[in-house]
NUMIRO-152991 format. One record per residue: residue number from 1; x, y, z of N, C-alpha, C in turn. Coordinates in steps of 0.2 Angstrom, whole numbers, plus 5000, padded with zeros to 4 digits. Example, Ala and Ser with C-alpha at 12.3 -4.5 7.8 and 13.67 -1.06 7.14 Angstrom:
! NUMIRO-152991
NODE   num    nxx    nyy    nzz   caxx   cayy   cazz    cxx    cyy    czz
NODE     1   5066   4972   5039   5062   4978   5039   5066   4984   5039
NODE     2   5064   4989   5035   5068   4995   5036   5064   5000   5039
! end
This chain:
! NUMIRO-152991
NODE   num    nxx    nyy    nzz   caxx   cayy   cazz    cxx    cyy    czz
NODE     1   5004   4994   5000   5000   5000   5000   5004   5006   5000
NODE     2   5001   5013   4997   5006   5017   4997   5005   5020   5003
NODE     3   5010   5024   5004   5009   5029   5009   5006   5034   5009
NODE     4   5002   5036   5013   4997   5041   5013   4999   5046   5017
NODE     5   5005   5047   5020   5009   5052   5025   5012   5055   5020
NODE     6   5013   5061   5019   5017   5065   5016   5022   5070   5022
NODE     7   5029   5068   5022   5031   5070   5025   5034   5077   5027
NODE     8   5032   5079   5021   5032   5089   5020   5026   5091   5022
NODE     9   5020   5090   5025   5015   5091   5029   5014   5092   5035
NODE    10   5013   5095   5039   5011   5093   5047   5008   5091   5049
NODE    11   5008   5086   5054   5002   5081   5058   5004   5082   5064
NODE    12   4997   5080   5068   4996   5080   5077   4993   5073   5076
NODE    13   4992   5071   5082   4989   5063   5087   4980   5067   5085
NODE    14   4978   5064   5085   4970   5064   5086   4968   5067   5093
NODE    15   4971   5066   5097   4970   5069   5102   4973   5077   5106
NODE    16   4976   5078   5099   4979   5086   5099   4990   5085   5102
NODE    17   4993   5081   5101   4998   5080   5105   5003   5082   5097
NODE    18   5009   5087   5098   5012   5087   5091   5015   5082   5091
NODE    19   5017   5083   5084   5021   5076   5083   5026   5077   5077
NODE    20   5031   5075   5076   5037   5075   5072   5037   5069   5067
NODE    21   5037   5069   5062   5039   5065   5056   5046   5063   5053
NODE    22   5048   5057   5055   5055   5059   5053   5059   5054   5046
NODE    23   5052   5048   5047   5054   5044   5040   5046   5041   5037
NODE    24   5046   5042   5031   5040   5037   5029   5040   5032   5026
NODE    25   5047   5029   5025   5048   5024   5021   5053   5017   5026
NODE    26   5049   5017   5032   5052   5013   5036   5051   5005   5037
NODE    27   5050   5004   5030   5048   4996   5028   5042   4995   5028
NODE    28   5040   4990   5027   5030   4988   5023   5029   4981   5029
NODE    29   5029   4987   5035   5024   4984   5039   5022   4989   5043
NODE    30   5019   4987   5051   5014   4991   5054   5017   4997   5056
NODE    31   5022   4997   5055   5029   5002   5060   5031   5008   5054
NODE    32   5029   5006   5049   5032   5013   5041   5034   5018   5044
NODE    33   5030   5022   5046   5028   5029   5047   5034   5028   5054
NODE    34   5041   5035   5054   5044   5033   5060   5044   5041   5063
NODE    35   5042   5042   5068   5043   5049   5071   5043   5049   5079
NODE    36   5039   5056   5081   5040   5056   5088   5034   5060   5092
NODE    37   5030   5060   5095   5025   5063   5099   5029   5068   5105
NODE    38   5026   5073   5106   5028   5080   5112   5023   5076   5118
NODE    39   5025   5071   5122   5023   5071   5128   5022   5076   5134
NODE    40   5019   5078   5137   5017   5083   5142   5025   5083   5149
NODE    41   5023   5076   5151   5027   5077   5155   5035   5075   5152
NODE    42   5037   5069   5148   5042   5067   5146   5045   5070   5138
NODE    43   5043   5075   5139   5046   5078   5132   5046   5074   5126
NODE    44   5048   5073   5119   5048   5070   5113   5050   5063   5115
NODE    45   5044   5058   5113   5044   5051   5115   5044   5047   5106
NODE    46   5045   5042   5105   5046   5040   5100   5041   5036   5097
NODE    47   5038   5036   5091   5032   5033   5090   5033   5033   5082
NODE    48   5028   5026   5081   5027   5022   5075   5021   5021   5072
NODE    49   5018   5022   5066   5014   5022   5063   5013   5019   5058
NODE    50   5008   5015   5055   5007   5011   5048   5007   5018   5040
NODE    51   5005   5015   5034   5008   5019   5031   5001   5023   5031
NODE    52   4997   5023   5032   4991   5028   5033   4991   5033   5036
NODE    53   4994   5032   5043   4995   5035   5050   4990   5033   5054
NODE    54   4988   5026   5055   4986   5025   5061   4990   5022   5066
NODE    55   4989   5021   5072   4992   5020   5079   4993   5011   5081
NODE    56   4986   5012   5080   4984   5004   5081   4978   5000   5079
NODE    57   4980   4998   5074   4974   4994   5069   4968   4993   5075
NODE    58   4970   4990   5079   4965   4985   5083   4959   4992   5085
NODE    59   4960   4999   5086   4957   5001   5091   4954   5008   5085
NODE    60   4950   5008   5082   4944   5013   5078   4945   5018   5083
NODE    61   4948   5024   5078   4952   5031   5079   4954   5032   5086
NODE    62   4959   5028   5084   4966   5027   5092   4969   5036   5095
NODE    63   4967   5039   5100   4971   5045   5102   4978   5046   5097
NODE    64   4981   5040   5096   4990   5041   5092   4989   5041   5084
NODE    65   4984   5039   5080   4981   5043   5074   4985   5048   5073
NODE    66   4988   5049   5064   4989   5055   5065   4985   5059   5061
NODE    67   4986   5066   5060   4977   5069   5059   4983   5074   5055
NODE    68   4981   5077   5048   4984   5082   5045   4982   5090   5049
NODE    69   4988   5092   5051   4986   5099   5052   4985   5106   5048
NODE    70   4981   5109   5046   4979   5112   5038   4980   5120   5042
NODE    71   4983   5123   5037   4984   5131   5038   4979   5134   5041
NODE    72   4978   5138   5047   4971   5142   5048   4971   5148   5044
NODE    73   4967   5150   5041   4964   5158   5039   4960   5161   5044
NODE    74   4965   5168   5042   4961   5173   5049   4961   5177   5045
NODE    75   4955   5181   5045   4952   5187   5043   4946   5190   5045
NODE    76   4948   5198   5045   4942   5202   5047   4940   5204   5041
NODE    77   4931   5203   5040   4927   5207   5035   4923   5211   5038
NODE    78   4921   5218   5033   4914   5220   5035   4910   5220   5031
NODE    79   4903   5217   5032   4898   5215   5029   4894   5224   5030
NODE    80   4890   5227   5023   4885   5232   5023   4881   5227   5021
NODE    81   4875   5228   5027   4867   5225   5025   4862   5228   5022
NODE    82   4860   5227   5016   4853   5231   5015   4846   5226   5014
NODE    83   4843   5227   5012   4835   5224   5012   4837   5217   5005
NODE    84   4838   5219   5001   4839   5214   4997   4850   5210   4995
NODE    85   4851   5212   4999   4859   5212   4996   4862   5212   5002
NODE    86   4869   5211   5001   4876   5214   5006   4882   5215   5001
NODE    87   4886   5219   5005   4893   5221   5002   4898   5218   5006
NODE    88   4902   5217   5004   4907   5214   5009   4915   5217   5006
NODE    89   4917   5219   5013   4925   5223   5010   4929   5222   5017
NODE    90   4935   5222   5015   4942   5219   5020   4943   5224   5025
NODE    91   4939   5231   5025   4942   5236   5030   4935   5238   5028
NODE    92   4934   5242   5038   4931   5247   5040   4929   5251   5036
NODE    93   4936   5255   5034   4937   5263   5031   4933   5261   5025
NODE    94   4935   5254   5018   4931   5253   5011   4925   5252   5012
NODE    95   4923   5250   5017   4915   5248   5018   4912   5253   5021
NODE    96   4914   5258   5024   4909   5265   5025   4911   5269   5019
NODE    97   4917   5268   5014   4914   5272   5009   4910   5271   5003
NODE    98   4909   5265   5007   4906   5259   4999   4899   5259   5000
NODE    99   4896   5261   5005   4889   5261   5009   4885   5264   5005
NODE   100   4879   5264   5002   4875   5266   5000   4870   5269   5006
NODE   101   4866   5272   5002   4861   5275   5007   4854   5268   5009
NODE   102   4852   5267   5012   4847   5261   5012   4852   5257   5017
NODE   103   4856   5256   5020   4861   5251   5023   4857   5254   5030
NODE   104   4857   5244   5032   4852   5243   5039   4858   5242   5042
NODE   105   4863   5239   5042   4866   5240   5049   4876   5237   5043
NODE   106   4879   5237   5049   4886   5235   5047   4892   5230   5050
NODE   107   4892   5225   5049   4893   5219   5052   4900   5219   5052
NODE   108   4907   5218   5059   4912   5216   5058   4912   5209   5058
NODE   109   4914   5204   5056   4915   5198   5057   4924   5196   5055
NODE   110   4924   5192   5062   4933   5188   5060   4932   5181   5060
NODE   111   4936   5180   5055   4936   5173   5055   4941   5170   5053
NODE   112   4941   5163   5059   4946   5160   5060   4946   5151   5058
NODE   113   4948   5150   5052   4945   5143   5051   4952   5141   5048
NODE   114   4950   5133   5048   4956   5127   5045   4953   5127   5037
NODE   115   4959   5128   5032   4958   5129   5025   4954   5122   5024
NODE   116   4951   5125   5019   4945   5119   5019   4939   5118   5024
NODE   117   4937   5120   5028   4931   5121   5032   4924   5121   5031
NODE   118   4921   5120   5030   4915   5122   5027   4913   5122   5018
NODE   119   4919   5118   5016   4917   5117   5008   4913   5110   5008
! end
């Protein structure tokens, strides 16, 4: 089976613990995948993964899973609302001069999501 880890990628544990990648070509058994987990108390401990990234066959989404971690996007928009429409613009200052007369109110929204979200 191929490997579905891509090493130039980041991953964490399932259960939020970083984790380091440091080979994915660690022989075609249950062990492939060879890196390390940020234990809380014992600092970087050593751990093994199949070529998927899971932890432990036996046990349906194991905490040791590795999960891809996806760029977050942060941004503030402001929304003008009117009766039938909205405007949307990257700044305050665009959007109060872009405002039309009829504008019911005008919305800051930030948002903070993992790329890919909501599609």
């Amino acid at each position: 089976m191929a490997n579905m880890i891509d090493i130039k990628k980041q991953y964490r544990t399932r259960d939020g613990r970083e984790v380091r990648i440091y080979a994915i070509d660690g022989g075609r058994s249950k062990n492939e995948i060879h890196g390390a987990t940020l234990e809380q108390d014992a600092g970087w401990c050593i751990a093994f993964w199949d070529c998927i990234g899971e932890w432990d066959k036996s046990k349906y989404n194991s905490d040791l899973d590795l999960i891809e971690v996806k760029p977050r996007i942060k941004q503030t928009l402001w929304i003008n609302i009117y009766n039938n429409y909205q405007s949307i613009s990257s700044t305050e200052k665009f959007a109060k001069n872009k405002a039309d007369c009829g504008i019911l109110a005008r919305v800051k929204v930030d948002i903070d999501v993992e790329e890919g979200e909501g599609l």
